[in-house]
C-alpha positions in Angstrom: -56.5 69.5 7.6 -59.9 71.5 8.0 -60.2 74.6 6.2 -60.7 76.2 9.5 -57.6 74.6 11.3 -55.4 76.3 8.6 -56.9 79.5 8.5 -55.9 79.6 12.2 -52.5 78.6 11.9 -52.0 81.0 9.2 -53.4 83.8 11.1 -51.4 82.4 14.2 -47.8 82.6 11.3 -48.9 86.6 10.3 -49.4 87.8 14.0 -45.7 85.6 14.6 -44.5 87.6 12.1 -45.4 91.1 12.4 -44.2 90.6 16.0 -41.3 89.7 14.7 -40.8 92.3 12.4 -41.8 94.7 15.5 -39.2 93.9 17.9 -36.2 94.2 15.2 -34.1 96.8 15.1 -32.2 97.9 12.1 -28.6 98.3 13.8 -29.2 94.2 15.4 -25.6 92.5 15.0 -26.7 89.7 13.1 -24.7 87.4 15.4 -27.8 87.3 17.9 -30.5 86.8 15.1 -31.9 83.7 13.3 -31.9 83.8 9.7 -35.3 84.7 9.5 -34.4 88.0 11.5 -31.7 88.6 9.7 -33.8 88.4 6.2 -36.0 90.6 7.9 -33.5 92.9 9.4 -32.3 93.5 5.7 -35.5 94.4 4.4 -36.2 96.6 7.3 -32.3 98.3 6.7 -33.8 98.6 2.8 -37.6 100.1 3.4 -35.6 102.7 5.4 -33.1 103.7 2.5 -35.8 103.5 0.2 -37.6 105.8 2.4 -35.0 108.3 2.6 -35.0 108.6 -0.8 -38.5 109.9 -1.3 -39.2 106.9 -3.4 -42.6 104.8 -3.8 -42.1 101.0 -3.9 -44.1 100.9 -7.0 -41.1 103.5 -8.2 -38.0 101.8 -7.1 -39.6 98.2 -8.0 -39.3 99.7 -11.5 -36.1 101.6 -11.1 -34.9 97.9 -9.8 -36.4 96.1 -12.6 -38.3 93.6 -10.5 -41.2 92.0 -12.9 -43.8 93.3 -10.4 -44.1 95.8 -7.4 -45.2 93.5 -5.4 -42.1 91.7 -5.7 -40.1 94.5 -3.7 -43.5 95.0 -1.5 -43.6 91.4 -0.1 -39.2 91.9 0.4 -39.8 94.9 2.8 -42.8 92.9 4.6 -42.1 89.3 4.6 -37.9 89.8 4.0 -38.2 87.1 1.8 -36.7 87.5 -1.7 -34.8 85.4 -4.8 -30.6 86.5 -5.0 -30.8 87.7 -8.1 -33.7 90.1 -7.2 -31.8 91.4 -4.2 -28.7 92.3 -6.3 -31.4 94.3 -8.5 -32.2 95.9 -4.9 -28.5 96.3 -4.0 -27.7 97.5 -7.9 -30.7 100.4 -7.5 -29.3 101.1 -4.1 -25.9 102.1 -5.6 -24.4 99.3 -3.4 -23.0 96.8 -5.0 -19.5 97.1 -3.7 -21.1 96.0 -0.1 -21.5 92.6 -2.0 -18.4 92.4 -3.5 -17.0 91.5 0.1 -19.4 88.8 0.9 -17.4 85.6 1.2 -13.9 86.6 -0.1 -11.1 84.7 1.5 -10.5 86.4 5.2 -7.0 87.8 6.3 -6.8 84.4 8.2 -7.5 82.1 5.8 -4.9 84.1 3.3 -2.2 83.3 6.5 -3.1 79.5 7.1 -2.5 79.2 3.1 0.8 80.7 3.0 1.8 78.6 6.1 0.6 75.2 4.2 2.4 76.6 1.2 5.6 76.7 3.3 5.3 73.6 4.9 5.2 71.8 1.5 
């Protein structure tokens, strides 16, 4: 691939994705988005709490403990970042406990395994 034909697509990805990050809205149900929204959506959702708190990301990549600002800068622009760093980002946050409910068995699930339990 010329140098020039992947200089275009590249530029074609940003503009793709700062339209993206545009037309998002913090409150989206994450039932209409693709996971790429919803990445970005949660980034969006954390520049704003960041922002409330008077903080720099340079300060609350530190606070976080992320090896490098940038790390937290290229989360809240690309919404791309690794699990363990975004439990750093949840941990600074002060909101862990929204992660402790990710995944735990539903009210349903509890119900269907009492019911197989009963029919053994």
């Amino acid at each position: 691939m010329s140098n020039n034909l992947l200089k275009k697509l590249q530029d074609s990805q940003a503009k793709a994705k700062k339209k993206l990050k545009n037309k998002l809205n913090p409150n989206s149900a994450f039932g209409t988005l693709t996971d790429e929204e919803i990445a970005m959506v949660l980034a969006l959702r954390a520049k704003n709490l960041r922002l409330s708190q008077n903080k720099k990301q340079s300060d609350f990549a530190k606070e976080a403990e992320l090896s490098s600002p940038t790390t937290y800068s290229n989360y809240e622009q690309k919404g791309s970042i690794s699990m363990i760093n975004f439990i750093k980002v949840m941990r600074t946050f002060g909101r862990l406990e929204e992660l402790e409910k990710l995944l735990l068995q539903t009210t349903k699930e509890k119900i269907e395994k009492i019911e197989k339990q009963r029919i053994k």
